[in-house]
N, C-alpha and C positions, 0 to 999 in steps of 0.2 A: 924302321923297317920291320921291327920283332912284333910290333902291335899290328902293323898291316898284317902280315902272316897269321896274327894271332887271328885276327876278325876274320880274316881269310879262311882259317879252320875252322873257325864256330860256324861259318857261311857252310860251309861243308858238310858238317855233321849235323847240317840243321835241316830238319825235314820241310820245315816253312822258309827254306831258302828264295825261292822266287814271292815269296809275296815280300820277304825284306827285300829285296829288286824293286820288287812290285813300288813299294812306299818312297824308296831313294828315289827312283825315278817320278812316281807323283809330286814329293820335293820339288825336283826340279822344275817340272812343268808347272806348277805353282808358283816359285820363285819367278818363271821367264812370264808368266801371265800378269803377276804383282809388277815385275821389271817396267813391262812394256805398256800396262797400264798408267802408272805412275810418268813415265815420258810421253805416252803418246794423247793422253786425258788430261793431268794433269799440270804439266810443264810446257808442253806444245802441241795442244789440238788440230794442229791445220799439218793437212797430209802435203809427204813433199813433191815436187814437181817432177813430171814424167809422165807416164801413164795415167796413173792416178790424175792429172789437170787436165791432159790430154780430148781423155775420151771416156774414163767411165765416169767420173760424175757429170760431166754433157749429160752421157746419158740416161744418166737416175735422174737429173736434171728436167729431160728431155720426158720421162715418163713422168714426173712430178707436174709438169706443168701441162702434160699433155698433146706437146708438140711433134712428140712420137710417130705419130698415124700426120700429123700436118704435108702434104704430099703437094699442095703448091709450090712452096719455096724450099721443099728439101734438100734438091740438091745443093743450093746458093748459099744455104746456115749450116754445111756441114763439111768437116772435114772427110777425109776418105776413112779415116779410122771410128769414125762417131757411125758408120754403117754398119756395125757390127753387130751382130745382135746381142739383145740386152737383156736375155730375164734374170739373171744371176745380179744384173746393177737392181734388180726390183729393190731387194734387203738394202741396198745404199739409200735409196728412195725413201723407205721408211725411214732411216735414221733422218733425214734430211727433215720428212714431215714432222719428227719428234722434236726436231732441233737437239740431235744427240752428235757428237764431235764425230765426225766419220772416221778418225781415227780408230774407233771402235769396231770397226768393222771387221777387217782380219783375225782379230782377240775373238770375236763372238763365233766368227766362221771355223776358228783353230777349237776350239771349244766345242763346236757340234762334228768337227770329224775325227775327238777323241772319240766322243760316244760311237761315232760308228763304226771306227776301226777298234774300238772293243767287241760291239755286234759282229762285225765281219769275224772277228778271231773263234768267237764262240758259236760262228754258224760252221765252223771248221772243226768244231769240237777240242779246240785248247779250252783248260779249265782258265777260273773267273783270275785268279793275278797274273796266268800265266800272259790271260787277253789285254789285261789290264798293262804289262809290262809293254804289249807290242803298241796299244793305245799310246801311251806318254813316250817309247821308242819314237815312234812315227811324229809325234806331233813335238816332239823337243829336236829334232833333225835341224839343221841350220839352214835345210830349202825352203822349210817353212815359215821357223822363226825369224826368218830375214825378212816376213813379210807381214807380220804381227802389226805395225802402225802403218801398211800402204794399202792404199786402195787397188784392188785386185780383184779377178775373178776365180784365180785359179785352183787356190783354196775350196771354195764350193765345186769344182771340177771337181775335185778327188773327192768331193762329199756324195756328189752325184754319181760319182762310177763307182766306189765302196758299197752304196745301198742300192745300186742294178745288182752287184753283185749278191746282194745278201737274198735280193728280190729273186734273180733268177737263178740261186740255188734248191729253192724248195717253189717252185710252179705249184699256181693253188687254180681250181677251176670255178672261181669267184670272179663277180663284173666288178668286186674293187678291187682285187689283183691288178687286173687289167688296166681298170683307172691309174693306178698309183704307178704301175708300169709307166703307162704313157704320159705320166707327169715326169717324169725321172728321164725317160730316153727323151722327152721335149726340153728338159732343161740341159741335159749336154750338150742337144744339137742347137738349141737357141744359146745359150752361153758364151760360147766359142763357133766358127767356123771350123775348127781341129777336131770338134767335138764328134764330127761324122765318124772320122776312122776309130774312137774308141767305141761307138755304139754299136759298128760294125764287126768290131771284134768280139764284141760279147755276143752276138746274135752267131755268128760261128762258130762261137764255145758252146754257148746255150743252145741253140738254133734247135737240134733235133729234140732237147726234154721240153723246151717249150710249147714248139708243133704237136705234142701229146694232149696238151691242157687249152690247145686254140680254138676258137667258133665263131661263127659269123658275129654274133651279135656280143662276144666278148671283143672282137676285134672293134667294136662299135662301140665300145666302154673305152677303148686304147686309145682310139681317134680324136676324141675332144681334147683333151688333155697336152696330148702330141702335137694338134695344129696351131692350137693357142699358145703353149711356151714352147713350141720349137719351131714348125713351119710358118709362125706368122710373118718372124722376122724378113725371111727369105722374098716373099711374095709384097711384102711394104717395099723388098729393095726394086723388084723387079716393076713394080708399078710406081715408084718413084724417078730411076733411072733405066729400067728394061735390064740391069742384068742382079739377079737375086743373090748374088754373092760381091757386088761390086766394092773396090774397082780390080780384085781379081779377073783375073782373063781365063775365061773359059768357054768353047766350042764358039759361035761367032757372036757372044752378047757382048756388047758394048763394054771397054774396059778402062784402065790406065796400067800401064806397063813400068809401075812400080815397083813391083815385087819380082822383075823379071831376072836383074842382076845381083839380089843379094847373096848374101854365104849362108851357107846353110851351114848345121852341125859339123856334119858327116866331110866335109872340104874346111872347115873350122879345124878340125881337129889335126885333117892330116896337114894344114900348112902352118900351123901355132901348135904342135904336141904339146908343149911345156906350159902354156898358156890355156890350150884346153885343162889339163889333167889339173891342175892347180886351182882351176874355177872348180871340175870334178870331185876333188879332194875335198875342197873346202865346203863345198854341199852336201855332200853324204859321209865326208870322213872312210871309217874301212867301210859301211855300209855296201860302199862302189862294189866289195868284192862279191856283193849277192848277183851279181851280172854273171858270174859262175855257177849260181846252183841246178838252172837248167843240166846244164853239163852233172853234177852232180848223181842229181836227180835223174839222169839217163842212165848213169854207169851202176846206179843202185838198183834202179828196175832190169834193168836184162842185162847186167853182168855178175851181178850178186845176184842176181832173181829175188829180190826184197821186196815186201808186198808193203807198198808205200799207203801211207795214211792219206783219204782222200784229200783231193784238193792238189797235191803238191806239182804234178805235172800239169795238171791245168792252172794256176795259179803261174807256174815258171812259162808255159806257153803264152798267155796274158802277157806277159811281163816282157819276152822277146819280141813277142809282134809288134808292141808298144815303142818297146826300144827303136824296129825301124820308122817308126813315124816320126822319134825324137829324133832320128838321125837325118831328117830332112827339117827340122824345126828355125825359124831362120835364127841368127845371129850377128856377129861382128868381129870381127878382131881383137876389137877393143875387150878388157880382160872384164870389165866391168856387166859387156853385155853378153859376154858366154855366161858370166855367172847368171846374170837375171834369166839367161833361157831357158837356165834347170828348172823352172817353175813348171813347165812342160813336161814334164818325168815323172810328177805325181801314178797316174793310171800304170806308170810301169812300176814304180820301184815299191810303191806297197805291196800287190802282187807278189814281188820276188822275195822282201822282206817277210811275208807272211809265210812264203813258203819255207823260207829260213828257219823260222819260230815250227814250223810244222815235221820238218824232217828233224833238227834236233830233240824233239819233241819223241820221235819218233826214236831215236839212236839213245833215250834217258839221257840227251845232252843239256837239258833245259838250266843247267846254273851257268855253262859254258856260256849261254846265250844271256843272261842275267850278266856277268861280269860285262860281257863285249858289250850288252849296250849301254849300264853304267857308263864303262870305259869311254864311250863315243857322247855321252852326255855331260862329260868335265868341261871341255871349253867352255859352257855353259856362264863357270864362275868368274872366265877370263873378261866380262862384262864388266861393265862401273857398278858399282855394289853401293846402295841406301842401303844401311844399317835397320833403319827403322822399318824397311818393309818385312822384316820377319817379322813383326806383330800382325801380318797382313798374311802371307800365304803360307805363313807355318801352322796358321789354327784353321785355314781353310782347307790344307792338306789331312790335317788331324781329325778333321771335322766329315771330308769327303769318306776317310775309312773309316770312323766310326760306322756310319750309316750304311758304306761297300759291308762290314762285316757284319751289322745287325740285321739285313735284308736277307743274307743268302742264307737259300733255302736249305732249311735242317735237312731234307731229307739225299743234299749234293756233298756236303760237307765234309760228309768219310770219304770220295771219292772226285772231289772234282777242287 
């Protein structure tokens, strides 16, 4: 105990306190990257049944071979879940062309929404480890890592709604603006069916600084991009079966009345509390308690009148509105498939967690924030442990900061 305290202190009086965070926690996400390489590459290549057998590799399947657009025998070779749209299964596709173990898939996908939830931190203005902390925060979370060897799309969700967001906080009046817009809200809405109401909601946040920087023939830069990975899906359903979101029911298109009885979150929670909170717990750990900072974040702007660092009330309204879409996300009873629905909480809970990082930020709480997400990254070790992978992610960690510290700019250095 006298040693914890002791490090505890030097953490304290150490003015590079958050980049020592910074590093414990790249540790980590190094160790869970080494972990679940080592199992999911190594020891057992073939992803396990469920979703994963289901329906996204049909449908990287389905794009691999081509049978995607095949509109004769559509309806007859497909299940009702193989309708879904698919450009997120594209990245599966390629592994499958590569002949690479599709296991790999969530490792590469968790790996590219490090980077961007460090961009997203530093489009916020936190400095580079404080970004870096919320980076490996984020991507060491147990809603994620529980998804590291399965095949998913969910993961490039929050990849795709992290860089709308990074996209629609600085509006450029550029035709690749535009493009790269319309690649990003095409791959939400082609991704997922879900994917509407988070696109929806950033066009509500954003909605008036973007109409500044809009034009006809930029909105003609947005259009390709958008019909091809997000509205094609739609229009292959409707001209396959006549209804473009099938077999959801909606207004009088042809449907299957599947989805009409199941549980949702929101009645999940209130007839299983104990069963919800427990699946809750165990995916965000105290995390859960950023569902608060909204609240927070209210009493500091107009009752203290504290002039908040931008971002934090829009990042916490994100985050709410999000929550009620989560709150109608369906589920089960069963303790197993509350937990997989948190997969669905991505869009909300970075948002709230960023804004965490921002108002502490704000308050000089920032080591406060460094213990709490250590703290929240132990379970981590509670894992089966190879010995021998620390020859593996302890010099790729050592290796990742050397290079994080030889890059930043001299002239950030004193201040950032």
């Amino acid at each position: 105990m006298e040693q914890i305290l002791f490090i505890m202190k030097e953490i304290n009086n150490n003015k590079n306190a958050i980049k020592i965070f910074a590093q414990i926690g790249l540790i980590f996400f190094f160790y869970l990257l080494a972990y679940y390489f080592y199992q999911g590459v190594i020891i057992n290549p073939i992803p396990a049944p469920g979703d994963s057998t289901s329906y996204h590799i049909p449908i990287s399947q389905s794009i691999l071979d081509g049978t995607f657009v095949n509109l004769s025998d559509f309806p007859r070779t497909r299940l009702f879940v193989q309708f879904n749209p698919g450009s997120s299964e594209i990245f599966d596709t390629l592994w499958m062309f590569l002949h690479v173990p599709l296991t790999i898939s969530n490792l590469f996908a968790s790996i590219i929404l490090s980077f961007c939830c460090f961009f997203l931190a530093r489009k916020f203005k936190l400095e580079r480890y404080y970004a870096l902390l919320f980076a490996v925060t984020i991507c060491t979370l147990t809603v994620i890592s529980r998804w590291f060897n399965a095949i998913s799309i969910d993961v490039w969700m929050a990849i795709w709604f992290s860089l709308s967001i990074i996209m629609l906080e600085s509006p450029k009046k550029t035709y690749l603006y535009y493009f790269f817009l319309g690649f990003l809200f095409g791959m939400i809405v082609g991704s997922k069916y879900s994917g509407w109401p988070f696109m929806i909601v950033l066009l509500c946040v954003y909605g008036k600084s973007l109409w500044k920087t809009v034009s006809v023939t930029r909105f003609l830069a947005f259009l390709p991009p958008f019909l091809l990975f997000g509205i094609f899906w739609y229009v292959r359903n409707y001209l396959a079966v006549g209804n473009p979101i099938w077999p959801i029911c909606l207004l009088q298109f042809p449907c299957v009345p599947i989805y009409e009885n199941i549980m949702h979150m929101w009645n999940a929670a209130v007839m299983y509390p104990a069963v919800m909170f427990n699946a809750f717990f165990g995916e965000y750990k105290l995390w859960g308690l950023t569902l608060l900072i909204p609240l927070v974040a209210l009493y500091a702007k107009y009752k203290r009148k504290a002039t908040l660092p931008h971002g934090v009330l829009l990042l916490s309204l994100i985050g709410i509105v999000n929550f009620m879409f989560l709150s109608v996300a369906p589920t089960d009873h069963f303790s197993w498939i509350m937990v997989s629905s948190f997969r669905y909480s991505y869009p909300m809970f970075i948002p709230l967690i960023l804004a965490t990082f921002l108002l502490a930020s704000y308050y000089k709480k920032e080591t406060w924030i460094g213990y709490f997400s250590i703290v929240n990254m132990l379970p981590v070790l509670t894992m089966s442990y190879f010995p021998k992978l620390v020859l593996l992610y302890l010099p790729l960690s050592l290796l990742f900061f050397y290079f994080f510290n030889k890059y930043e700019p001299t002239s950030k250095k004193s201040n950032t």
